[in-house]
C-alpha positions as CSV (number, residue, x, y, z in Angstrom):
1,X,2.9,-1.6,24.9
2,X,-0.1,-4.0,24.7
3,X,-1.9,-4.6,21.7
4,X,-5.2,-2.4,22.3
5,X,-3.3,1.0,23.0
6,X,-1.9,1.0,19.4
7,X,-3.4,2.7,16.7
8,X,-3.8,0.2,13.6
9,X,-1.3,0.4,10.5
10,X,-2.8,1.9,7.3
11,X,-2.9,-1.1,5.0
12,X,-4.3,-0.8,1.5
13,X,-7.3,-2.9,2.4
14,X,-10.4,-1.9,1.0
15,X,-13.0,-4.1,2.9
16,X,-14.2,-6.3,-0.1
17,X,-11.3,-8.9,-0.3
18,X,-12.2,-11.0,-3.8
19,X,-8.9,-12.9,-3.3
20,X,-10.8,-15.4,-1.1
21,X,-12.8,-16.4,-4.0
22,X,-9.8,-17.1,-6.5
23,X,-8.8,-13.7,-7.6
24,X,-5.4,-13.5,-8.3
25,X,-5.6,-10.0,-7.6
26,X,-8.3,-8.5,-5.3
27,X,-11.1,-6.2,-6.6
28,X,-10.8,-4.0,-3.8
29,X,-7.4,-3.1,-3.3
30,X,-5.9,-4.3,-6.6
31,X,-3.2,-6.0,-4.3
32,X,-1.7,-9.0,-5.8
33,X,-3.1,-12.4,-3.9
34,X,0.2,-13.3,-2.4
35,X,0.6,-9.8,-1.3
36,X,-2.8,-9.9,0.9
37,X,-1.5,-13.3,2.5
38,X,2.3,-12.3,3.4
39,X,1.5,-8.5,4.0
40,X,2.1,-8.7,7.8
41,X,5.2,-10.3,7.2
42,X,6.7,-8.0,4.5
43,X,9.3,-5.3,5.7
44,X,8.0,-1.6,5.6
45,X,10.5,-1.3,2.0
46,X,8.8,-3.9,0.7
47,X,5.2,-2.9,1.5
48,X,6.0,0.6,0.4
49,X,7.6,-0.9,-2.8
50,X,3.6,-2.1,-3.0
51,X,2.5,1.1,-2.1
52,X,4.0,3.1,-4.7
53,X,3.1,0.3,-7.7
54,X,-0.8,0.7,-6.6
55,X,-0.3,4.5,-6.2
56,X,0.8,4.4,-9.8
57,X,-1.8,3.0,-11.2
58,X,-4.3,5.4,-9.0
59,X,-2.4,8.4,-10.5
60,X,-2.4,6.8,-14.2
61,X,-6.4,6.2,-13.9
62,X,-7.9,9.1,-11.8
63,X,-5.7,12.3,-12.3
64,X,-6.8,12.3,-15.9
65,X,-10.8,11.1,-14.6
66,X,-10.7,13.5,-12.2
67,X,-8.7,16.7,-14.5
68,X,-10.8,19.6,-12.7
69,X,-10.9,18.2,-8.8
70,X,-9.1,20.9,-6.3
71,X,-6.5,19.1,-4.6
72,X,-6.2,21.5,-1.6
73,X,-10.2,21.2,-0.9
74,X,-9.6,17.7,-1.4
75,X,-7.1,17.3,1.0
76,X,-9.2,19.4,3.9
77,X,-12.2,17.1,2.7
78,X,-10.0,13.7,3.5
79,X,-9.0,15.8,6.9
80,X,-12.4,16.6,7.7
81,X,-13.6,13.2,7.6
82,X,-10.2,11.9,9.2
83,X,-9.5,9.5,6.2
84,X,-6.1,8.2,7.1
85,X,-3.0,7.4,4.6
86,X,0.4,7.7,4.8
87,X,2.1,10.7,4.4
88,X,4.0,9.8,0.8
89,X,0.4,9.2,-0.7
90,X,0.3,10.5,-4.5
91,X,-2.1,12.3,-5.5
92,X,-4.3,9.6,-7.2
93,X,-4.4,7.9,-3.6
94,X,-5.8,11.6,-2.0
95,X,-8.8,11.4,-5.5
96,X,-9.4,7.6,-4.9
97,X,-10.3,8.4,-0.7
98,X,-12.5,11.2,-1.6
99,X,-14.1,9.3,-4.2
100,X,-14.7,6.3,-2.5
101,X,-16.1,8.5,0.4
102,X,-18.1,9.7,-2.5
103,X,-19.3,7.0,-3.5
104,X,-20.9,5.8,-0.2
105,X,-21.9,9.2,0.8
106,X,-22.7,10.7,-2.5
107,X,-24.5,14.0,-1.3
108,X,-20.4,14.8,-0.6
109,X,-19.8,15.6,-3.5
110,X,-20.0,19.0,-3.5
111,X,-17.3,19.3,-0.4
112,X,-14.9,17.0,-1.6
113,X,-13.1,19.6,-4.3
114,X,-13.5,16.3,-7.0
115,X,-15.2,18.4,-9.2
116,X,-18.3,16.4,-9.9
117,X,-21.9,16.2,-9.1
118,X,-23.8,13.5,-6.7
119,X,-24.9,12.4,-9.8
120,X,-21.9,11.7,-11.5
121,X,-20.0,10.2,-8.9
122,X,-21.7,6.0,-9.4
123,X,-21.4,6.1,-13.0
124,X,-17.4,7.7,-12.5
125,X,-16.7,4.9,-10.1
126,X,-18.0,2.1,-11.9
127,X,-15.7,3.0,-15.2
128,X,-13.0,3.5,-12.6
129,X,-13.5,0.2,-11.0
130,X,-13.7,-1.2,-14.4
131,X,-10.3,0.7,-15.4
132,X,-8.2,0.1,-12.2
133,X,-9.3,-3.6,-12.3
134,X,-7.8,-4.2,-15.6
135,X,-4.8,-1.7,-15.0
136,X,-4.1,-4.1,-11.8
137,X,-4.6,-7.4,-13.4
138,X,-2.3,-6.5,-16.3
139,X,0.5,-6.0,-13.8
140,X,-0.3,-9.2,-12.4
141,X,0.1,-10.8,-15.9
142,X,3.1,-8.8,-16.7
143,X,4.5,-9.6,-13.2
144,X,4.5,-14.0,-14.1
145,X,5.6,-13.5,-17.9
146,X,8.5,-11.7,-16.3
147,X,9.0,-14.8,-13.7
148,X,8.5,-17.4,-15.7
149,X,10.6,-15.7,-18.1
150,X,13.6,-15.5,-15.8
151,X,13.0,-18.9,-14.6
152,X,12.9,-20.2,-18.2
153,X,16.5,-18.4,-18.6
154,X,18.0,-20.0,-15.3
155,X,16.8,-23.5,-16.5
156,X,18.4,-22.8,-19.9
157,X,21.9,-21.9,-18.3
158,X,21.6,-24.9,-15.7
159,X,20.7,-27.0,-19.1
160,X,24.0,-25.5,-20.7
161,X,26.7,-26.0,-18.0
């Protein structure tokens, strides 16, 4: 099958890369920098492995921001306006698509089952950017202590045999 018959792979790509400007982990996706660089090359385990630790952090930020949205209209709002995502999406994945949707469109409000007006959906996604950004830079930090950690202990047993 040629190239232009397939249908792209959903990738967590938001559109606004800051990795290219010497994030170590990108404002828009909140994917780790050598995650964006190798993600064509990782194995569908290992990109869902990534999945899974950015659809945590989407749960752990927006289920408690987002305590009276309808998840059933939300989910015939993401269908309406063919949002993709893969089938194993949490539920903090499902609120982040209709907000961003939201966000851009904000006279959607109303139809997206988040619960909130048009005029609270800027000021809810600037304190969630603010959130998930430090949520996803923490796991960053957390990610090279334990690396350099494990590193330190192999040089230590090299250094005692």
């Amino acid at each position: 099958m040629s190239s232009a018959g397939r249908i792209p792979t959903v990738t967590p790509c938001a559109g606004r890369c800051s990795t290219t400007f010497g994030d170590h982990v990108c404002r828009g996706c909140r994917r780790f920098n050598h995650e964006i660089i190798r993600w064509n090359s990782y194995t569908e385990a290992q990109q869902l492995a990534i999945w899974k630790r950015l659809d945590m952090q989407l749960d752990q930020i927006l289920i408690p921001m987002l305590a009276h949205a309808n998840l059933h209209i939300t989910m015939q709002f993401l269908v309406s306006k063919r949002i993709r995502f893969l089938e194993q999406a949490s539920t903090g994945r499902k609120l982040y698509y209709a907000l961003r949707v939201c966000e851009k469109n904000k006279h959607l409000a109303d139809e997206s089952g988040l619960g909130l007006s048009a005029e609270q959906i800027k000021p809810l996604w600037r304190e969630f950017e603010r959130r998930i950004l430090s949520l996803a830079e923490a796991s960053y930090d957390l990610a090279w202590l334990r690396a350099d950690g494990i590193q330190n202990s192999l040089l230590q047993v090299e250094l005692e045999d």
